[in-house]
N, CA, C and O of each residue as an XYZ file, in Angstrom:
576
protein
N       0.844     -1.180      0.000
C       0.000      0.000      0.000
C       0.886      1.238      0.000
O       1.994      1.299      0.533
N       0.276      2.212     -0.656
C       1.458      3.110     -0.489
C       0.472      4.642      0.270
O      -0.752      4.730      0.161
N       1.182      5.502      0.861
C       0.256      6.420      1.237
C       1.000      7.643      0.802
O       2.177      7.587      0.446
N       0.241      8.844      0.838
C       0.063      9.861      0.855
C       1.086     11.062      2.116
O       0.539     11.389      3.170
N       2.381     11.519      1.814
C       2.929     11.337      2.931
C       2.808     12.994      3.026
O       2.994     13.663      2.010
N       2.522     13.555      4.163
C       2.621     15.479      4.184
C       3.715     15.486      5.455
O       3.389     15.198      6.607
N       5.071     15.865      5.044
C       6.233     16.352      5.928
C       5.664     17.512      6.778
O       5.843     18.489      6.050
N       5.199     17.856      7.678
C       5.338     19.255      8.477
C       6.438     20.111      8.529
O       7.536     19.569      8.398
N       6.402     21.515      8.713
C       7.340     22.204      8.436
C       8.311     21.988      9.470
O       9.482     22.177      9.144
N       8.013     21.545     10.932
C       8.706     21.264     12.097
C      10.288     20.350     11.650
O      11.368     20.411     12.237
N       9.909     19.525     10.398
C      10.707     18.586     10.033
C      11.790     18.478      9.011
O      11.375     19.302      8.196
N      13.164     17.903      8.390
C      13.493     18.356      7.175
C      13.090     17.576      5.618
O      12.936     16.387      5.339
N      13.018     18.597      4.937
C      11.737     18.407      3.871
C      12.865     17.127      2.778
O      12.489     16.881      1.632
N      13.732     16.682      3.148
C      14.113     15.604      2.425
C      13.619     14.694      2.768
O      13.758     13.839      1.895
N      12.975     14.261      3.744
C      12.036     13.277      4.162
C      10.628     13.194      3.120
O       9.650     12.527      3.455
N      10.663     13.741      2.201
C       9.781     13.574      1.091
C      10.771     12.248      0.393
O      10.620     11.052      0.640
N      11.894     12.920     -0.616
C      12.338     11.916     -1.368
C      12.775     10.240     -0.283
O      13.344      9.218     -0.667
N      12.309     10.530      0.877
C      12.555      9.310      1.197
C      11.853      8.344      1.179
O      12.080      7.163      0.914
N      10.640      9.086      1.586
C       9.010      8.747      1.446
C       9.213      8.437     -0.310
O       9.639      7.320     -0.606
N       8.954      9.273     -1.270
C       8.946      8.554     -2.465
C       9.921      7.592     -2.954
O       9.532      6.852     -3.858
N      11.091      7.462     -2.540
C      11.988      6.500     -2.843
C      11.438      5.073     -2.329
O      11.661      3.980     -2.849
N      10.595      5.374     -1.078
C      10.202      4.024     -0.296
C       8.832      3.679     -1.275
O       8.156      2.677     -1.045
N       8.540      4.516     -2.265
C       7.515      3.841     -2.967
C       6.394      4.872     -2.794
O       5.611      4.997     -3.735
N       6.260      5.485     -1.902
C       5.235      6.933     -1.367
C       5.529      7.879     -2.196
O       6.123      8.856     -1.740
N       5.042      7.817     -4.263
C       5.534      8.875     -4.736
C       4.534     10.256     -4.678
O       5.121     11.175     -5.249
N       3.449     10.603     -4.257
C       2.516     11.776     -4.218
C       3.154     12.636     -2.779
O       3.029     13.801     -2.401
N       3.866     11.469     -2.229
C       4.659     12.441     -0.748
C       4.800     14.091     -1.278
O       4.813     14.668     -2.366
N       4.884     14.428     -0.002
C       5.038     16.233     -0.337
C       5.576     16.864      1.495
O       5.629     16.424      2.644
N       5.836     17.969      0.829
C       5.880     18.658      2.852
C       5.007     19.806      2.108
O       4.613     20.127      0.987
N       4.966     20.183      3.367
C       4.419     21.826      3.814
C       5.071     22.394      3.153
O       4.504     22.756      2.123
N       6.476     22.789      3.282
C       7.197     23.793      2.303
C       6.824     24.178      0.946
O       6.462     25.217      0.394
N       7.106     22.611      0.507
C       6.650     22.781     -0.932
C       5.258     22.957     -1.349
O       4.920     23.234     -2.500
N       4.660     22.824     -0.603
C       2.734     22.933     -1.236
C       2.658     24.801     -0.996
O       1.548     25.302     -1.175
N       3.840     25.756     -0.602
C       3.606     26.844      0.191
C       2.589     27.149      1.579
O       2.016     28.186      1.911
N       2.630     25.596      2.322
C       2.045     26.194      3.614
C       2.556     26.795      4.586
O       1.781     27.383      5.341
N       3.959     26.829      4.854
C       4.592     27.193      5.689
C       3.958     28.390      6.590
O       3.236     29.269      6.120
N       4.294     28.303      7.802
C       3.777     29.496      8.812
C       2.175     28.823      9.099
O       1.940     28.841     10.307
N       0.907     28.177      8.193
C       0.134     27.585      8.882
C      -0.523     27.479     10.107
O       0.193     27.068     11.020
N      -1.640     27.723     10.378
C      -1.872     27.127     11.724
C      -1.962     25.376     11.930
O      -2.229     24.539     11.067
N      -1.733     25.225     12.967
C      -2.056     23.732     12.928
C      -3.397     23.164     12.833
O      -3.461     22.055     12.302
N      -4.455     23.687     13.230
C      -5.822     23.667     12.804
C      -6.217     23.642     11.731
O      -7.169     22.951     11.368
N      -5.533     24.422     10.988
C      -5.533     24.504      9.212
C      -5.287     23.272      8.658
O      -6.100     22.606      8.017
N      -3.750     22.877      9.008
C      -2.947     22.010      8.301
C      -3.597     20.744      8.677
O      -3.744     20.017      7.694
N      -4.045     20.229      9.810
C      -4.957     19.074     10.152
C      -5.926     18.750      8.917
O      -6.060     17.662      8.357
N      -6.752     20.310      8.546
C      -8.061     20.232      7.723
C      -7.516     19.899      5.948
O      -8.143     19.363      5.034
N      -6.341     20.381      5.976
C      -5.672     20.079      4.860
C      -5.532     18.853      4.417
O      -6.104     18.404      3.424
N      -4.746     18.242      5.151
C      -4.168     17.102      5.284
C      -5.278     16.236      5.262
O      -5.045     15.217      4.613
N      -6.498     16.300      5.790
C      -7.719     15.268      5.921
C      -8.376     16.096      4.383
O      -9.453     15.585      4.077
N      -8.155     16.674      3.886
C      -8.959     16.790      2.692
C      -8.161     16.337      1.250
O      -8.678     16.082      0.163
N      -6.809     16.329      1.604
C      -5.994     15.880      0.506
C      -5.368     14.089      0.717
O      -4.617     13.452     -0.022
N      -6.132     13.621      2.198
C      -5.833     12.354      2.470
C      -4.407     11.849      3.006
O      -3.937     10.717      3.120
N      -4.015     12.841      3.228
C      -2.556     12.815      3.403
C      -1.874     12.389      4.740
O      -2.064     13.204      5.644
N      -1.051     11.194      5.108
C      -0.648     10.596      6.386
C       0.825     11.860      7.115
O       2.026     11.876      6.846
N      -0.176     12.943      8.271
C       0.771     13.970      8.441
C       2.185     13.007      9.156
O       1.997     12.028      9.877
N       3.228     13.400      8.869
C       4.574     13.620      9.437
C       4.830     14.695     10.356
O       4.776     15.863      9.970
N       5.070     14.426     11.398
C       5.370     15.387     12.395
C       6.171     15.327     13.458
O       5.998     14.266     14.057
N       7.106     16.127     14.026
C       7.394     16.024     15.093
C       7.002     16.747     16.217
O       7.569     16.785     17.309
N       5.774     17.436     15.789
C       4.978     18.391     16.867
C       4.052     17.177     17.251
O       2.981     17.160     16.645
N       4.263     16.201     18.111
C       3.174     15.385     18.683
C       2.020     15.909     19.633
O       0.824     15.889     19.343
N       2.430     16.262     20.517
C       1.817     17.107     21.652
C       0.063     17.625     20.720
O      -1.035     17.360     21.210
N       0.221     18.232     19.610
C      -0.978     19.571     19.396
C      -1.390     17.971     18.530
O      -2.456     17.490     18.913
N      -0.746     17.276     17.593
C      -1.539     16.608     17.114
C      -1.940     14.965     16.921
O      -2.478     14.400     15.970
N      -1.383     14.359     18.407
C      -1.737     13.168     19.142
C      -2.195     13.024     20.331
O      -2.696     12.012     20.820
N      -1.949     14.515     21.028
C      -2.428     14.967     22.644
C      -1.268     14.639     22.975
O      -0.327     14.190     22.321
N      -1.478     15.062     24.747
C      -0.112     15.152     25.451
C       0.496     13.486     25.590
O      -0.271     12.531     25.470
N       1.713     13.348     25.808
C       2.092     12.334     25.906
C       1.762     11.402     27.835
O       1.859     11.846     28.979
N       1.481     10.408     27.432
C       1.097      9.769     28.873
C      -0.486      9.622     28.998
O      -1.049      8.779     29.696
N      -1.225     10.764     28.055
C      -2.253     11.046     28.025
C      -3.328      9.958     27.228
O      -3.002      8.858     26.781
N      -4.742     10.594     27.177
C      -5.150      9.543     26.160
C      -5.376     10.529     24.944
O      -5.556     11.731     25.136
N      -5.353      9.876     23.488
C      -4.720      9.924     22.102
C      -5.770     11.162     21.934
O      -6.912     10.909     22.317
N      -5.560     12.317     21.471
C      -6.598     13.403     21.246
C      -5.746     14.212     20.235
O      -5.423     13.773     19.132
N      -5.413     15.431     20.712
C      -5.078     16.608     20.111
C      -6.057     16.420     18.608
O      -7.055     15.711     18.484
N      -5.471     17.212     17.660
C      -6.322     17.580     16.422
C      -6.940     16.485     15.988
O      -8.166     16.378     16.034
N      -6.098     15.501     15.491
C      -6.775     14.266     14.791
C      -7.918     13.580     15.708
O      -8.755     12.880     15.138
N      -7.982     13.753     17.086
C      -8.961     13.429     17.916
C     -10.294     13.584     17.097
O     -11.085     12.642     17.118
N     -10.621     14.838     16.302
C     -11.525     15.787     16.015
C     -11.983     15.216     14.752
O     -13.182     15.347     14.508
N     -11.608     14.905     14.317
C     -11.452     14.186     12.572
C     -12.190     12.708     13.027
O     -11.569     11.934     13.755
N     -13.271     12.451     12.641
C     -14.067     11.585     12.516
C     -13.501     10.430     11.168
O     -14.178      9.404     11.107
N     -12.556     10.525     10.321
C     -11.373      9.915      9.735
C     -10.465     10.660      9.481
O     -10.604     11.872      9.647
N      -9.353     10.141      9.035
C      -8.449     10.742      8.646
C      -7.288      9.563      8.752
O      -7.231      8.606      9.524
N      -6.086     10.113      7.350
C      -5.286      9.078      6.622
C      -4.135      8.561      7.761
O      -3.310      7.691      7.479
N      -4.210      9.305      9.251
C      -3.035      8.494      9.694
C      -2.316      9.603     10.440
O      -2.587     10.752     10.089
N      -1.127      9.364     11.766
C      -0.330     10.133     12.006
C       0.974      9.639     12.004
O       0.918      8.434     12.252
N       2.356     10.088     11.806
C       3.510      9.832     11.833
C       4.414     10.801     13.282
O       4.902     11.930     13.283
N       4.347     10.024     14.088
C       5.204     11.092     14.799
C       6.369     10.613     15.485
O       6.408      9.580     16.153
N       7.823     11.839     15.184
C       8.684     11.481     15.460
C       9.616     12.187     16.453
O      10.004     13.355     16.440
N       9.867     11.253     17.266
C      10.009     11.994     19.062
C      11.065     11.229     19.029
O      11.201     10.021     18.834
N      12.246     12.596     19.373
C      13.415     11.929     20.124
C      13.741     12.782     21.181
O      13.365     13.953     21.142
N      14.605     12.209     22.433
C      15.284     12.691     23.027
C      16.331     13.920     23.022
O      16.461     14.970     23.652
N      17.081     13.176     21.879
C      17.920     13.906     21.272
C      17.928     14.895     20.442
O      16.757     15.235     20.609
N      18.498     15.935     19.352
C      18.889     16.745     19.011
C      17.945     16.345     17.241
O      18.653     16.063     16.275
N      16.700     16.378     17.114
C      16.321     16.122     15.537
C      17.113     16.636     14.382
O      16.639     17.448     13.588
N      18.128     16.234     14.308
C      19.327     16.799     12.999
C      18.334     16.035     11.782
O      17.290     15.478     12.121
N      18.724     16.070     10.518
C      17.873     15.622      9.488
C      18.622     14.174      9.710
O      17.853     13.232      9.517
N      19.672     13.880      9.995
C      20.144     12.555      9.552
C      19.154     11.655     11.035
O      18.641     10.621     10.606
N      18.955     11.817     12.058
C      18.206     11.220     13.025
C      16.749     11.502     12.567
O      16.118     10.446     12.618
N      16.085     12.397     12.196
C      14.916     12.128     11.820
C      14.624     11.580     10.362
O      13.511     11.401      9.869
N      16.188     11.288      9.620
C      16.140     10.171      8.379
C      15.648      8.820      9.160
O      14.634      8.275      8.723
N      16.135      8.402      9.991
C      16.459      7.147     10.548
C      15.650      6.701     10.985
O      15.567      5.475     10.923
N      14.183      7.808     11.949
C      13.386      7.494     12.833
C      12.451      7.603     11.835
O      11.368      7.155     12.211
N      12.438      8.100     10.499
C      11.371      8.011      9.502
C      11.706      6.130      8.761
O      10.834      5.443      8.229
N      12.723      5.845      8.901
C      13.032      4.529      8.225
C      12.495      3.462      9.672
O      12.231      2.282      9.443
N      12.421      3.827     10.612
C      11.928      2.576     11.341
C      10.482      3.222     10.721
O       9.805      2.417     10.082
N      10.083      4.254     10.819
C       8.067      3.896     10.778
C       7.929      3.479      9.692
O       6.921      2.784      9.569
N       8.770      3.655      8.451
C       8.312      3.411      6.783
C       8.474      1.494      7.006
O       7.680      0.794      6.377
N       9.373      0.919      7.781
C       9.455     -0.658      8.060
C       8.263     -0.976      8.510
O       7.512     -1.762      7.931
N       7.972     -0.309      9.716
C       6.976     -0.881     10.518
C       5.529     -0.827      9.374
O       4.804     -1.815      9.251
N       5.335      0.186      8.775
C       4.085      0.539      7.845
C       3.721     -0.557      6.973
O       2.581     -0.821      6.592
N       5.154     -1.381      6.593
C       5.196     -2.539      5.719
C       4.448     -3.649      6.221
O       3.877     -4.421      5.452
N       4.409     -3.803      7.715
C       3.496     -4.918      7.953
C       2.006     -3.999      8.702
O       1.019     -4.735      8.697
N       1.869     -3.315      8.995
C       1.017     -2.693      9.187
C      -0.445     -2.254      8.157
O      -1.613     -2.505      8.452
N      -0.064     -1.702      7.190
C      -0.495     -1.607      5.505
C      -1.053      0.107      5.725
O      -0.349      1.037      5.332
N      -2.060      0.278      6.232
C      -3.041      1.750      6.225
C      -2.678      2.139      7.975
O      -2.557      1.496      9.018
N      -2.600      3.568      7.549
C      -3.263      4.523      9.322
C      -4.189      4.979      9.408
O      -4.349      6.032     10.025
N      -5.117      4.344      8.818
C      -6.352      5.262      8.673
C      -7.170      5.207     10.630
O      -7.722      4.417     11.395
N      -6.870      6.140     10.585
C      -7.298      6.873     11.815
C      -6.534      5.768     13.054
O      -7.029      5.116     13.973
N      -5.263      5.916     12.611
C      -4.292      5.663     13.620
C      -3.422      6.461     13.598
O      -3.197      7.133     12.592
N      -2.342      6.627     15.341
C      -0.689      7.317     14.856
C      -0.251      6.017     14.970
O      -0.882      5.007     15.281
N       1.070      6.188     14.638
C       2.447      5.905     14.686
C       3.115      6.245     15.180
O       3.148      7.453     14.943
N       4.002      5.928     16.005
C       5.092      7.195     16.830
C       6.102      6.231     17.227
O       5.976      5.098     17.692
N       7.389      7.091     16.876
C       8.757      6.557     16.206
C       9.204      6.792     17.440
O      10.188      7.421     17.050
N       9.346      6.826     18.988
C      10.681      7.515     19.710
C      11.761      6.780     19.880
O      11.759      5.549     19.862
N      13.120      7.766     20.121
C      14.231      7.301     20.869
C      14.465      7.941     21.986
O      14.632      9.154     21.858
N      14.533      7.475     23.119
C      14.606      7.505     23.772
C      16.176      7.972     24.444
O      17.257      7.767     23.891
N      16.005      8.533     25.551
C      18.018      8.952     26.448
C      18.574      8.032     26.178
O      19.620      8.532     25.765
N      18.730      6.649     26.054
C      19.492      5.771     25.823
C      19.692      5.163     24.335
O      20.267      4.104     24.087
N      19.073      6.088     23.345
C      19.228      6.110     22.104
C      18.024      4.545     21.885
O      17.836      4.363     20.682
N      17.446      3.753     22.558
C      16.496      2.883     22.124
C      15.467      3.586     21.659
O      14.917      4.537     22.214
N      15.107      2.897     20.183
C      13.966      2.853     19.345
C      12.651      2.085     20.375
O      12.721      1.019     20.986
N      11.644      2.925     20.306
C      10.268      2.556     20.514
C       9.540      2.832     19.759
O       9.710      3.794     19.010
N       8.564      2.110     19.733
C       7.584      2.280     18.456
C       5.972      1.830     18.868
O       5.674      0.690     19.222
N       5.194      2.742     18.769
C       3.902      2.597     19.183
C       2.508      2.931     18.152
O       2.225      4.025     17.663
N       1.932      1.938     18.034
C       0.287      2.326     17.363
C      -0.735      2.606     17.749
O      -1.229      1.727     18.455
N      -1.437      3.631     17.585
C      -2.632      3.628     18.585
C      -3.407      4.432     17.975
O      -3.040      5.410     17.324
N      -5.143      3.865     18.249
C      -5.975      4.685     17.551
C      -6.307      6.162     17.792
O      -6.409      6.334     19.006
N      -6.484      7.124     17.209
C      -7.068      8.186     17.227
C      -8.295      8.722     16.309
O      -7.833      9.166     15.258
N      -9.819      8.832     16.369
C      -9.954      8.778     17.929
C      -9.894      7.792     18.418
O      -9.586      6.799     17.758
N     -10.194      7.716     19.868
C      -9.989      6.356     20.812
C     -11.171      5.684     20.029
O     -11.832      6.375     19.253
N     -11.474      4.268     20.223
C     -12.805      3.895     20.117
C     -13.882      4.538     20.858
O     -14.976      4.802     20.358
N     -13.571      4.766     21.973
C     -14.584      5.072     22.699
C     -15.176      6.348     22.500
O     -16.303      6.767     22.766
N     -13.839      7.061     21.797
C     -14.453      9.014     21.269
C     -15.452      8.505     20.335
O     -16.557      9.048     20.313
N     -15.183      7.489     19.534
C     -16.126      7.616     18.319
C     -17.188      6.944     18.275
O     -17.408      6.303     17.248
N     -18.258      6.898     19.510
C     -19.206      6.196     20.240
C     -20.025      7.408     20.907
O     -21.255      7.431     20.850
N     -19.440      8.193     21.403
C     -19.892      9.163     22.080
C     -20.984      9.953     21.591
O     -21.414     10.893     22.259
């Protein structure tokens, strides 16, 4: 399956050709579509209208707080193509958020669709990879 990949501006925009090299050729960032500066409210509505699985390393506004249960924007979105988020400890240089984009593009392989799931790539102080799936909304938001 291949998806629809939207880089956030938070991130570096070569993470497109990585995404299309991995077979994700409609990938794009923010930069290049001219969204840059954006609100995140916007870019959510974007992204769910162009189908697009956001990339981000702003987790917090658009998976909810961490520890928490799964909300922020995509909470709100009754579907939507998916979240990518990539949390490190460390210092996001482009070559570490190359790397933490190559574990989620693996994991996606047995996974297939995010449709109204994240993903979230962290490394952790001790440089260990974690990797987590989880729905957004919860089941239970989308009952309510």
């Amino acid at each position: 399956m291949t998806l629809r990949f939207l880089i956030d501006e938070c991130l570096w925009p070569g993470l497109v050709q990585i995404a299309r090299d991995a077979g994700h050729h409609e990938s794009t960032c923010v930069r290049d579509r001219g969204l840059s500066g954006m609100k995140d409210h916007q870019l959510i509505r974007f992204a769910v209208a162009g189908d697009y699985t956001l990339v981000t390393h702003n987790a917090v506004d658009f998976r909810g707080p961490n520890g928490g249960p799964p909300g922020g924007l995509h909470a709100n979105e009754a579907i939507h193509a998916g979240l990518v988020c990539l949390v490190s400890w460390w210092p996001m240089t482009p070559d570490r958020q190359a790397e933490l984009f190559g574990y989620a593009l693996a994991e996606l392989v047995t996974l297939g669709d995010l449709v109204n799931q994240a993903l979230e790539v962290v490394e952790d102080e001790s440089g260990e990879i974690i990797i987590y799936c989880y729905e957004i909304p919860a089941p239970d938001d989308r009952n309510s």
